[in-house]
C-alpha positions as CSV (number, residue, x, y, z in Angstrom):
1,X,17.2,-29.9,-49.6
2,X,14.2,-27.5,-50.7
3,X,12.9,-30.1,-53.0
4,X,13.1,-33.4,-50.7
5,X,9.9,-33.8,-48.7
6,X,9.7,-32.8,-44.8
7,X,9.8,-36.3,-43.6
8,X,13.1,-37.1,-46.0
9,X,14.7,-33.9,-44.8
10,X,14.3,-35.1,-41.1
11,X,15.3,-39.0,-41.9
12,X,19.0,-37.0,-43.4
13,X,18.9,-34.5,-40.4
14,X,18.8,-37.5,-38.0
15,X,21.3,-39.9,-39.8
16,X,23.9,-36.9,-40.1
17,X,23.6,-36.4,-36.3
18,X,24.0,-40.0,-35.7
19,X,27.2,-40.0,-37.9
20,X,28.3,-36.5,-36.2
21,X,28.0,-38.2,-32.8
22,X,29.8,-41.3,-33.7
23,X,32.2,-38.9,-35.0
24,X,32.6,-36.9,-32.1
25,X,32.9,-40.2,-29.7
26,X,35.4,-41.5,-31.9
27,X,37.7,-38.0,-31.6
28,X,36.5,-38.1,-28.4
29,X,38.6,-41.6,-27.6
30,X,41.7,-40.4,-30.1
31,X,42.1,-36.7,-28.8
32,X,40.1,-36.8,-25.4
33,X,43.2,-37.2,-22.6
34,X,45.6,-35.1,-24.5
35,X,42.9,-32.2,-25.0
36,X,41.8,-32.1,-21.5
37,X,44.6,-32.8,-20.1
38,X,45.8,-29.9,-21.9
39,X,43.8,-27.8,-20.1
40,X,45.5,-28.2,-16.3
41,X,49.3,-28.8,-17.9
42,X,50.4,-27.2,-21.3
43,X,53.6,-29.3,-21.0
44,X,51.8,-32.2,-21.2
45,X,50.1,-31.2,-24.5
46,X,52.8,-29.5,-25.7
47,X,55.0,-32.7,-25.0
48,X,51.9,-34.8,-27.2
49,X,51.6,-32.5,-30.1
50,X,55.1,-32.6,-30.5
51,X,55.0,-36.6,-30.9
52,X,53.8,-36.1,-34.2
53,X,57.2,-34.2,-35.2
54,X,56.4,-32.5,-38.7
55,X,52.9,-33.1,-38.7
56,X,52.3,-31.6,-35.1
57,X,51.5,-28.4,-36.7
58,X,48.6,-29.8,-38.9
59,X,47.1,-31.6,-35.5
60,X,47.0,-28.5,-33.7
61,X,45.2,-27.1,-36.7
62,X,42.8,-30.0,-37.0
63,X,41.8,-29.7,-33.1
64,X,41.1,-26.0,-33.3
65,X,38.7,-27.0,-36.4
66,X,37.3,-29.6,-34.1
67,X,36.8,-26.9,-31.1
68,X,35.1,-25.3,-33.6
69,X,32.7,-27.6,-34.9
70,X,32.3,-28.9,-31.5
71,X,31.2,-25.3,-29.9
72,X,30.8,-26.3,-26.1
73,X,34.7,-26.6,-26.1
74,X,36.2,-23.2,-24.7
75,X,38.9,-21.9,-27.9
76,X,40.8,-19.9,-25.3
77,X,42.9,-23.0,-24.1
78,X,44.2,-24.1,-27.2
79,X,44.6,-20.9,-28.2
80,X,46.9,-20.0,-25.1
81,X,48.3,-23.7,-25.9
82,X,49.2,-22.6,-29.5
83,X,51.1,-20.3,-28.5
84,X,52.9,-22.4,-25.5
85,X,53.6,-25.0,-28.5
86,X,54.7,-22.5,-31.2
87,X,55.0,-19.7,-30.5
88,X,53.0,-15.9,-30.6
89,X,53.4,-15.4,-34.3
90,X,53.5,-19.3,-35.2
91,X,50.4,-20.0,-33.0
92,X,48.3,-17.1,-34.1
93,X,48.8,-17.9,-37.4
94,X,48.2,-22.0,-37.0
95,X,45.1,-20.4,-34.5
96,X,43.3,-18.7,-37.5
97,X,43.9,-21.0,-40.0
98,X,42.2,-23.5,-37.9
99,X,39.2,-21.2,-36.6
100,X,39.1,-20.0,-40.4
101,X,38.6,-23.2,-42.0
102,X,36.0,-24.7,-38.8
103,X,34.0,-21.7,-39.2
104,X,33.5,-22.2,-42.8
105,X,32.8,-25.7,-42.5
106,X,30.3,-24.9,-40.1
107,X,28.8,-22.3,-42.4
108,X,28.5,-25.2,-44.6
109,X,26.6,-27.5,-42.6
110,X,24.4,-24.6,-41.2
111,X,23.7,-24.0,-45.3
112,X,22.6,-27.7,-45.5
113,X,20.6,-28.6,-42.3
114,X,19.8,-25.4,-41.7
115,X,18.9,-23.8,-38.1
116,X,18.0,-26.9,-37.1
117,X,21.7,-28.0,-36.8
118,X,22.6,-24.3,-34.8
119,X,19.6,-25.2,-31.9
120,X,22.4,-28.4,-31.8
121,X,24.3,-26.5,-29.5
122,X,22.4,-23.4,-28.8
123,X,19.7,-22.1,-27.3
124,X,16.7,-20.0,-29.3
125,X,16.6,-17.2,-26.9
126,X,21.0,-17.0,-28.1
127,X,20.1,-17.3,-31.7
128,X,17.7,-14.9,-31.9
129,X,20.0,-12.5,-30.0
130,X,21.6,-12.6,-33.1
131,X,19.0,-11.6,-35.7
132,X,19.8,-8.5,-36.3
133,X,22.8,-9.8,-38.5
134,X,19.9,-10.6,-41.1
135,X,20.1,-6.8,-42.2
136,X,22.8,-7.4,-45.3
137,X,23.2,-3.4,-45.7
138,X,25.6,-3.6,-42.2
139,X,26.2,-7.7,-42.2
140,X,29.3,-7.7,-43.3
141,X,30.5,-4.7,-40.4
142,X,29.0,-5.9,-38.1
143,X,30.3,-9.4,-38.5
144,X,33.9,-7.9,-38.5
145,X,33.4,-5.8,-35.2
146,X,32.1,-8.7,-33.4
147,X,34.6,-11.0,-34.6
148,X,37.0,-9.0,-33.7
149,X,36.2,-7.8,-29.9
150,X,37.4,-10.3,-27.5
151,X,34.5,-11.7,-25.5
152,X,31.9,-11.9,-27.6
153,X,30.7,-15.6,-28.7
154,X,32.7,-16.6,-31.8
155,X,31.9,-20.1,-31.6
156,X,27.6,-19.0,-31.5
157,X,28.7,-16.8,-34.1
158,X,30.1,-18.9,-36.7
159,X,27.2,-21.1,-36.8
160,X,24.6,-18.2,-37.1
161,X,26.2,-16.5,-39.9
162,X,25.2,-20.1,-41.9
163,X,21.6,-18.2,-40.8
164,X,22.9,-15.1,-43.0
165,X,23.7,-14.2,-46.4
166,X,27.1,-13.5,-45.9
167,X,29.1,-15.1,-49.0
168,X,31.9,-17.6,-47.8
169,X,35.0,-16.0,-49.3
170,X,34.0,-12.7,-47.0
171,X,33.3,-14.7,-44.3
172,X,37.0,-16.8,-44.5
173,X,38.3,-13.1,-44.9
174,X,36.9,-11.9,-41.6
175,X,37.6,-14.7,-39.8
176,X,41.1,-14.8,-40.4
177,X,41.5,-10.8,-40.2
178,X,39.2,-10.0,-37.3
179,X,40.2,-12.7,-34.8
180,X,44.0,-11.3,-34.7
181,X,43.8,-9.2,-31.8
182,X,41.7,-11.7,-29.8
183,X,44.0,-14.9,-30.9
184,X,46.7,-13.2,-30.4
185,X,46.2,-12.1,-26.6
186,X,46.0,-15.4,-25.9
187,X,48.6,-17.0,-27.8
188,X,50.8,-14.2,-26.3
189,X,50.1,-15.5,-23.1
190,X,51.2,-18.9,-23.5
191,X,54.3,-18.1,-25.0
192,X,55.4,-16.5,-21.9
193,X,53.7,-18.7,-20.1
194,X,56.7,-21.1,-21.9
195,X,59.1,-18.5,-21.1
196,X,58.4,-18.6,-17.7
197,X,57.4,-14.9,-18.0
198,X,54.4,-15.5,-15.1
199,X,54.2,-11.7,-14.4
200,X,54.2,-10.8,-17.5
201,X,51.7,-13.7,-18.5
202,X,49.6,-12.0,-15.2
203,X,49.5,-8.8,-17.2
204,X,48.6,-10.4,-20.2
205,X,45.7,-12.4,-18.7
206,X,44.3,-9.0,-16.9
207,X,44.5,-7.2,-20.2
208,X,42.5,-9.8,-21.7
209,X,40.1,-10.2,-18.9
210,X,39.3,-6.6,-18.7
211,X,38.7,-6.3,-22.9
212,X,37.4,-9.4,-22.7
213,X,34.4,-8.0,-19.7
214,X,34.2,-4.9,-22.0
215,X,33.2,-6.6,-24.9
216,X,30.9,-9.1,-23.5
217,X,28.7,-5.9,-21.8
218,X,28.9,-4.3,-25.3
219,X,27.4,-7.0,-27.0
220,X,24.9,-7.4,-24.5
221,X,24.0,-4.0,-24.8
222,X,23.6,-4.0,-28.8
223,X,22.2,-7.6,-28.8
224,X,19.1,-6.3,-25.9
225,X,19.4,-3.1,-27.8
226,X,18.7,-4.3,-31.0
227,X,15.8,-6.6,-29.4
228,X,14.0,-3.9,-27.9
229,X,13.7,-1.9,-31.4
230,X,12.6,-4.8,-33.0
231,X,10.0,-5.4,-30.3
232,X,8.9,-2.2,-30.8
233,X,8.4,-2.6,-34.5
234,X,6.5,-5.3,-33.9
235,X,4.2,-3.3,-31.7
């Protein structure tokens, strides 16, 4: 888009959101009972995603893409959902296929529109939390650890790295290695929330909390860490 004029660039900005709207309204009307009814009873959506017989497995995948394009919507539930449907190993696996291929086409977008299309869904102050991923020398480490920790913001963090220079293939790579332990907490838990297994889901759920709470003040701590140093170069 670098050699379209400003005003052509917006008239395309606005006519894909008006398209990724209609979109979303239109998945919206299809998917919208099943998905948040999913969220209160996981026999419900297990019960709907089973209607599709052999192609329930590629619905489940093409949701998580959604809840990835779409980053308002919380990936927990469908990840805990995933695993209610399939199974631990199953649903982890469906999980990051999903998450990998949304995150890419997100990356792709973000490459087109630009940051423009990020302030979509989030705020400045959140993307520029993020900056310090613009430093390619640690990019691709940092991208892994933060991936990787439950409780950081995955969903903020697939669109930034469209910000980065992070290739695609190394991107795919890290989104389908470094979301395991996360993905899988969570898809443990709704398989033995299937099983019936409700202390053990209990334990499951406080595991996760508590990583979850420890990750969340980490990243805090680098993100205002990171700020602070750059303010200070500034100065």
């Amino acid at each position: 888009m670098k050699n379209l004029s400003k005003k052509t660039q917006r008239m395309i900005y606005i006519a894909a959101m008006v398209i990724y709207g209609a979109l979303m309204l239109i998945l919206a009307k299809v998917v919208g009972r099943p998905l948040v009814e999913g969220f209160r009873n996981p026999e419900y959506f297990d019960q709907w995603i089973r209607g599709y017989g052999i192609w329930g497995k590629a619905v489940y995948v093409g949701i998580t893409i959604l809840q990835v394009i779409v980053a308002v919507i919380p990936g927990e539930p469908f990840e805990i959902g995933g695993g209610y449907c399939f199974g631990a190993v199953s649903g982890t696996l469906l999980c990051l296929m999903g998450e990998a291929m949304g995150s890419i086409l997100v990356f792709s977008l973000v490459r087109k529109f630009g940051r423009s299309l990020v302030e979509v869904f989030f705020s400045k102050e959140q993307i520029e939390k993020l900056s310090f991923l613009n430093d390619e020398r640690k990019l691709t480490l940092l991208a892994f650890i933060l991936f990787c920790v439950p409780g950081t913001p995955k969903d903020l963090l697939a669109y930034v790295m469209g910000l980065t220079p992070i290739e695609p293939v190394r991107l795919f790579v890290i989104n389908l290695v470094a979301r395991i332990p996360s993905v899988f907490t969570s898809t443990y838990a709704g398989h033995c929330l299937r099983k019936g297994a409700f202390v053990q889901t209990g334990v499951v759920f406080a595991i996760t909390l508590v990583i979850s709470l420890t990750g969340l003040y980490f990243y805090n701590r680098i993100t205002r860490k990171k700020e602070a140093q750059e303010s200070s170069h500034e100065q």
